[in-house]
C-alpha positions in Angstrom: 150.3 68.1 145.4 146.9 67.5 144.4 145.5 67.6 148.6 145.2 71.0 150.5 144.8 71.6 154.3 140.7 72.5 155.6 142.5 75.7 157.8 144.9 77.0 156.2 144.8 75.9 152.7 148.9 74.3 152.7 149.6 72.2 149.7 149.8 68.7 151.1 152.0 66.4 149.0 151.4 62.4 148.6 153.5 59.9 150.3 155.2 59.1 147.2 155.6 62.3 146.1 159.0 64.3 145.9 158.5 68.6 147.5 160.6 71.0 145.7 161.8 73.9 147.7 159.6 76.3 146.1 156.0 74.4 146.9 158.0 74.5 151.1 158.6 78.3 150.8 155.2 78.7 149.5 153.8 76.8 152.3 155.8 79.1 154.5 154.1 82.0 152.7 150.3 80.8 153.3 151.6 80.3 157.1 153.1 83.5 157.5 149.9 85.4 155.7 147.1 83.6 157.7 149.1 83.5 161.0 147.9 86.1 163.7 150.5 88.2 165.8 149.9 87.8 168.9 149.1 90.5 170.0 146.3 90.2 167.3 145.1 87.1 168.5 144.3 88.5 171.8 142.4 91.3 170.4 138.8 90.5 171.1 137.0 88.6 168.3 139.9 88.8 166.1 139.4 86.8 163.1 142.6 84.6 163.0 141.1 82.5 159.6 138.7 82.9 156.9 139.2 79.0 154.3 137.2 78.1 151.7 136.2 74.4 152.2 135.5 73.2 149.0 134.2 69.6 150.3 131.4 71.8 152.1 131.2 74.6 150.2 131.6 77.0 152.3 133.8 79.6 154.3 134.9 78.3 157.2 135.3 81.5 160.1 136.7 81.6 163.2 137.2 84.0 165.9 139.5 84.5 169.1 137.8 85.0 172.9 136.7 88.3 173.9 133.9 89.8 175.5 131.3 92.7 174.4 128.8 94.7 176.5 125.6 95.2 174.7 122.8 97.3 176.4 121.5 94.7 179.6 123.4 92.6 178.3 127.3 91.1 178.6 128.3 88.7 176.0 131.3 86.3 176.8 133.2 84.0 174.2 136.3 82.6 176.6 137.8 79.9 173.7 137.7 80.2 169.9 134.4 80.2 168.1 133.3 79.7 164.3 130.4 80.6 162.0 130.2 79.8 158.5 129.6 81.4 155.2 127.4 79.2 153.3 127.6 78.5 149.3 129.6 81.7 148.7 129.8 83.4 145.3 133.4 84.7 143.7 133.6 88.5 144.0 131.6 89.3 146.8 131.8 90.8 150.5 130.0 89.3 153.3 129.7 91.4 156.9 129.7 90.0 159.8 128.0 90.3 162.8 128.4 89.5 166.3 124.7 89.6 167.8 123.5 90.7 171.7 122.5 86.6 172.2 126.1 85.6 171.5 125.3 84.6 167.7 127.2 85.1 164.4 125.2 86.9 161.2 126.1 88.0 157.8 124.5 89.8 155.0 126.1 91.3 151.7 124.7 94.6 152.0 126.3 95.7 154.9 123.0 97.2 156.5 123.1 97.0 160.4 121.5 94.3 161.8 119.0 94.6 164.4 120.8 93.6 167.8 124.1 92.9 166.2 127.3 95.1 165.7 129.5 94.8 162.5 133.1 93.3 163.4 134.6 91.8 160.4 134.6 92.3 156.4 135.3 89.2 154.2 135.6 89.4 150.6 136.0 87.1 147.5 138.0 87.0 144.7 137.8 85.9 141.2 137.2 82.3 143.0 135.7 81.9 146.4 138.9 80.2 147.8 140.5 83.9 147.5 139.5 85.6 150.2 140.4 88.9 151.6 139.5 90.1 155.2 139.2 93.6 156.2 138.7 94.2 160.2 135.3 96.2 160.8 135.5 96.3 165.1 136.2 99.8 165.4 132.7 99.8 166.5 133.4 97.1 169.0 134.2 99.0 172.1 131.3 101.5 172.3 129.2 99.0 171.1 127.0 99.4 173.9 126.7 102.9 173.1 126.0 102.7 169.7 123.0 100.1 170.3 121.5 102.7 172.9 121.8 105.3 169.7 120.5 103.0 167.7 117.4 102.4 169.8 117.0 106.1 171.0 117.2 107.1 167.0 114.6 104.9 166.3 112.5 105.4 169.5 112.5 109.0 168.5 111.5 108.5 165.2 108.4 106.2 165.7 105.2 107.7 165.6 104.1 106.2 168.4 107.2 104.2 170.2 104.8 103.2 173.1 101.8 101.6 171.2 100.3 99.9 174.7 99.9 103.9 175.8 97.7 105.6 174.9 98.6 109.6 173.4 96.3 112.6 175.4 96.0 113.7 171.6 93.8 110.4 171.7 91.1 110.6 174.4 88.0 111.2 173.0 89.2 111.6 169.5 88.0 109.9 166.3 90.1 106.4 166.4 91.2 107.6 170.0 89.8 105.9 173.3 88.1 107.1 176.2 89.2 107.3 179.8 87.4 106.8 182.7 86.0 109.1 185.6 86.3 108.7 189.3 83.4 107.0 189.1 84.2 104.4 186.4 82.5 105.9 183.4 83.1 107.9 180.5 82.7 111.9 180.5 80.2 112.8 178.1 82.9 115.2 176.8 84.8 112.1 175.6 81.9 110.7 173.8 81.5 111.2 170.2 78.0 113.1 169.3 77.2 110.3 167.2 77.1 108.0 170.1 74.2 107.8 172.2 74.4 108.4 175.9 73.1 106.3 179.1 70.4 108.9 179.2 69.4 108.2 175.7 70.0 104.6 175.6 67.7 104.2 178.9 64.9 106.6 177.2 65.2 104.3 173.9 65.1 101.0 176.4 61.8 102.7 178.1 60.2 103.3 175.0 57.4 100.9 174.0 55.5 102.3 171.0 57.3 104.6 168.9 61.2 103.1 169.2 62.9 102.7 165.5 59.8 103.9 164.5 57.7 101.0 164.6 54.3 101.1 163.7 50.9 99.3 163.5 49.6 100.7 159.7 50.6 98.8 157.0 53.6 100.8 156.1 56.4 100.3 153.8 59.5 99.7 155.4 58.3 100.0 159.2 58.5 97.5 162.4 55.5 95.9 163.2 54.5 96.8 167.0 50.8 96.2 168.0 48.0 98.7 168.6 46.0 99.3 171.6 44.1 96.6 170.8 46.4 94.0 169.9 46.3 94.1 166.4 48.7 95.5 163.3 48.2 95.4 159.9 49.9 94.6 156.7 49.6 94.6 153.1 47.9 92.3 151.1 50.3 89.2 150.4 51.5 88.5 147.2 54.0 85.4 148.1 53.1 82.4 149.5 55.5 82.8 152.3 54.0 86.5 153.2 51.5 87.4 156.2 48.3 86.5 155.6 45.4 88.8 156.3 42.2 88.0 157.7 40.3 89.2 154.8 42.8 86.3 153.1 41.7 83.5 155.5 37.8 85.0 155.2 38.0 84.1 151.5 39.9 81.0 151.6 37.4 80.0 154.1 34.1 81.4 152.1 35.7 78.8 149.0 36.1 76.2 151.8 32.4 77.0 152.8 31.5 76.8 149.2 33.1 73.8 148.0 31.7 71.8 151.0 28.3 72.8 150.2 28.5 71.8 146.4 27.0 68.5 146.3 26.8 68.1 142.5 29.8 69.6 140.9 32.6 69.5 143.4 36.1 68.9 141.8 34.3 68.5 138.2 32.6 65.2 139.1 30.2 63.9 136.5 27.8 60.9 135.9 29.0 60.5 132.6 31.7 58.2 131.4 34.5 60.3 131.3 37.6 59.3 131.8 39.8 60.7 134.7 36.8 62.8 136.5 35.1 62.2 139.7 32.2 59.9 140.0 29.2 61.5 141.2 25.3 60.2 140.9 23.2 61.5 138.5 19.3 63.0 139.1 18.1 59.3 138.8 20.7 57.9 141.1 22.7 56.6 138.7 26.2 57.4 136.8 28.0 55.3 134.2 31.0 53.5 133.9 33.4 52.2 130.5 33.4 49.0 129.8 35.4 47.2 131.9 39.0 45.3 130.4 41.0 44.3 134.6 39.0 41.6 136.5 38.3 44.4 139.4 37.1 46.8 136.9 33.4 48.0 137.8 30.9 45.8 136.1 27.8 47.5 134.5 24.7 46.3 133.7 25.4 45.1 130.6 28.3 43.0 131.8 25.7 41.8 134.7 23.0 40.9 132.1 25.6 38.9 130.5 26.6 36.9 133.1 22.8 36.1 134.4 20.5 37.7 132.1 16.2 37.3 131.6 15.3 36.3 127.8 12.3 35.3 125.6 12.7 32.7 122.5 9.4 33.3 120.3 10.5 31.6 117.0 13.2 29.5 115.4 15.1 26.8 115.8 16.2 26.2 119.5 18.7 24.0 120.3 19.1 22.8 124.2 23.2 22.0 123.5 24.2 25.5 122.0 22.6 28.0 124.4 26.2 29.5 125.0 27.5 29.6 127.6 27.0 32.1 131.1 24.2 31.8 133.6 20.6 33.1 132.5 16.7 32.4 132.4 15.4 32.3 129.0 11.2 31.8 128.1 10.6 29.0 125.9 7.0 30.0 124.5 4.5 27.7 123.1 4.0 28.3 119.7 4.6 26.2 116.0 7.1 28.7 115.2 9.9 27.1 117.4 11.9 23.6 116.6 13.0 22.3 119.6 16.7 20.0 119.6 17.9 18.3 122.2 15.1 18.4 124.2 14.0 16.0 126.8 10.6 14.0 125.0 7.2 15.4 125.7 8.4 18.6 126.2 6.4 21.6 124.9 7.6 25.1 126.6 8.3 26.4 129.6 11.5 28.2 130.9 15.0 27.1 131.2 17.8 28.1 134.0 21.0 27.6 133.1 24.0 27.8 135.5 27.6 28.1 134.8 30.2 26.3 136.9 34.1 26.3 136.8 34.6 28.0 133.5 32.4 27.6 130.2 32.4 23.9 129.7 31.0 22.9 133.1 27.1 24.0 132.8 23.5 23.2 134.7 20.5 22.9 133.1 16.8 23.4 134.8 13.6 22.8 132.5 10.7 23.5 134.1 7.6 22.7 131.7 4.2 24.7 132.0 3.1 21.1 132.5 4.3 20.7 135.4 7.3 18.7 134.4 10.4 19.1 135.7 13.8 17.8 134.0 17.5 18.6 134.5 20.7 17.5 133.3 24.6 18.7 133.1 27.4 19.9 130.7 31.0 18.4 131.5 34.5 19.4 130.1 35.3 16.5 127.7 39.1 16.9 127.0 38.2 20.4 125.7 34.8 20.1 124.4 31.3 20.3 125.7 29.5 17.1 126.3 26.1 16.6 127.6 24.9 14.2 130.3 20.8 12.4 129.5 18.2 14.7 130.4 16.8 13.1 134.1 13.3 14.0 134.5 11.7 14.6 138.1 9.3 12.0 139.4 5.9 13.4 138.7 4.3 11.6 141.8 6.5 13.9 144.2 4.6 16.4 142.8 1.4 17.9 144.8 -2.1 19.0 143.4 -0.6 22.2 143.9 1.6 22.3 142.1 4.7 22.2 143.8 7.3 19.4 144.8 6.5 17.4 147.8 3.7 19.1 148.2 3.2 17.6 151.8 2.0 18.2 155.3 3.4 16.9 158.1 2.6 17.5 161.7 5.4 17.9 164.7 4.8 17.1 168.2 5.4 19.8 170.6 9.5 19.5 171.5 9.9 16.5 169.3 12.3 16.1 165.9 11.3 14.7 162.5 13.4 13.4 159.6 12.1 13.0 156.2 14.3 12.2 153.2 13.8 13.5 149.6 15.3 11.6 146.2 14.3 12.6 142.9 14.9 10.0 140.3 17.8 8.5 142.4 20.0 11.8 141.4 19.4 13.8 144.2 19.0 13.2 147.7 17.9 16.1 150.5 16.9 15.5 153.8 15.3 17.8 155.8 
């Protein structure tokens, strides 16, 4: 019989299975030893069974009706009631409890349980499913009592059992409190010597000058409170985020004073060319630059002269298509020394002006001869190279006794217009 009962713990044979008489006597055994008298079952809280159930793991308890006065309080069980004993371990006794809120406890110690009273005493075997009980209610019926002993033998032997109170050992004591007069203050009597007093405390409020010691020298250590005047004073400041003095200010504003004032070497300006300093004019009204490499570089008089520059040819061989390139005035002098190419016929000297246009392949030339004889031609970009137009010479008849072109007079009347139109050679036409 492989199946027993969840109550009881009866052997439980299969349908098919034959019982011998012995497995039914045992049966009645296990029946007999677990049953109750009745007399027992009526006793209040009597344990009538105490089963293992293996499928929970767990002892399985349950107790008859009965009823139990606890201080204020009246607890009622009219049917049956259960608690359990979870995972319990072979060889061990477990106390139970019946609480003041109508609750089951156990422990394994058998220490009393605040609120509870013991009733019942249930003990393992060498395997949880035996299980012995030994009844503990002998406390039951003055259980009332013995939770007002409980309660009076602990009251008694607190320290302080009524912590919201507060002890007369305690008023005005160190870690005490303070009560309050008929008039809703404390007596200075209660009051600690260390504490200060209304009195004192409205003497400290009135005091303006001297409170905590405060001070207007430049003292270590000390509040800050003004003088008569207004002022207080500190010590000279040493971090940037100190109080500044107003000898501190004076000097920073005696530098300011100064610096403004330099006109010649403020911030280490110089007229030289040196690199990463200030610009400033020299005596003369000049100061110098490097040479300049960007496009918006400052240009110096070299790089000027260069572009347009004044110069004088006294002797050699001087060539009208190679005079480089660049805008300038050059002074072609009159002398045997000087072989002229490229020059326009019955020219002897004179001065040239020659202009550059789009880049270095697009130039103007301007010959003016100390004859009076004026030619000019132009330079054009030939699929990369240089080529020069004829030399076109101005007509000599435009060309007044003094000197000048169109060297005419013409008179105006008073709020009337006059148009006159210029062309040299064909090649240029002005009108004016």
């Amino acid at each position: 019989m492989p199946d027993t009962s969840t109550k009881l713990g009866l052997s439980l044979p299969l349908g098919n299975e034959a019982v011998t008489r012995l497995a039914y006597r045992q049966n009645l055994e296990q029946i007999d030893q677990k049953a109750a008298a009745q007399d027992q079952a009526d006793e209040p809280f009597f344990l009538k069974s105490a089963i293992y159930n293996s499928g929970l793991n767990r002892i399985d308890c349950t107790f008859g009706k009965g009823r139990a006065a606890f201080l204020g309080t009246l607890v009622v069980k009219s049917e049956d009631s259960t608690t359990q004993i979870p995972n319990p371990i072979p060889s061990t006794s477990y106390y139970l409890y019946i609480k003041n809120d109508g609750t089951y406890a156990f422990n394994t110690t058998g220490v009393q349980i605040a609120g509870g009273v013991q009733i019942w005493k249930v003990t393992t075997g060498t395997t949880v499913d035996q299980i012995t009980k030994e009844d503990r209610r002998g406390q039951l019926p003055g259980a009332a009592a013995k939770i007002v002993q409980d309660n009076l033998d602990s009251h008694n032997a607190a320290g302080d059992p009524h912590p919201q109170y507060a002890l007369d050992s305690e008023k005005g004591a160190a870690g005490g409190i303070a009560t309050l007069d008929a008039g809703g203050t404390i007596p200075d009597g209660q009051i600690p010597a260390a504490i200060a007093r209304d009195s004192e405390l409205a003497a400290h409020l009135a005091n303006t000058t001297t409170m905590h010691g405060a001070t207007s020298a430049a003292t270590a250590n000390k509040l800050i409170i003004r003088d008569t005047s207004g002022r207080a004073k500190v010590a000279a400041p040493s971090a940037s985020d100190d109080i500044a003095r107003k000898d501190t200010v004076d000097a920073v504003q005696t530098n300011l004073n100064t610096h403004t004032s330099d006109t010649t070497t403020a911030h280490g300006a110089t007229s030289a060319n040196t690199p990463n300093k200030l610009i400033i004019r020299d005596a003369n009204g000049r100061a110098k630059v490097a040479t300049p490499s960007a496009s918006d570089d400052i240009a110096r008089k070299a790089e000027v002269d260069a572009k347009f520059s004044w110069k004088i040819f006294i002797s050699g061989t001087y060539d009208f298509n190679n005079r480089g390139s660049g805008s300038f005035i050059e002074e072609i002098k009159n002398n045997t020394s000087i072989t002229l190419l490229n020059a326009p016929s019955n020219f002897g000297a004179g001065c040239l002006i020659q202009t550059e246009g789009s880049h270095s392949k697009w130039l103007q030339q301007l010959l003016l001869d100390q004859t009076d004889k004026i030619w000019f031609r132009t330079g054009y970009d030939n699929n990369g190279t240089l080529a020069w137009r004829s030399w076109q010479q101005v007509n000599g008849s435009l060309i007044g006794a003094s000197g000048s072109l169109c060297d005419t007079t013409t008179s105006i009347p008073a709020g009337g217009t006059h148009t006159k139109r210029i062309t040299l050679n064909g090649a240029f036409n002005k009108v004016i």
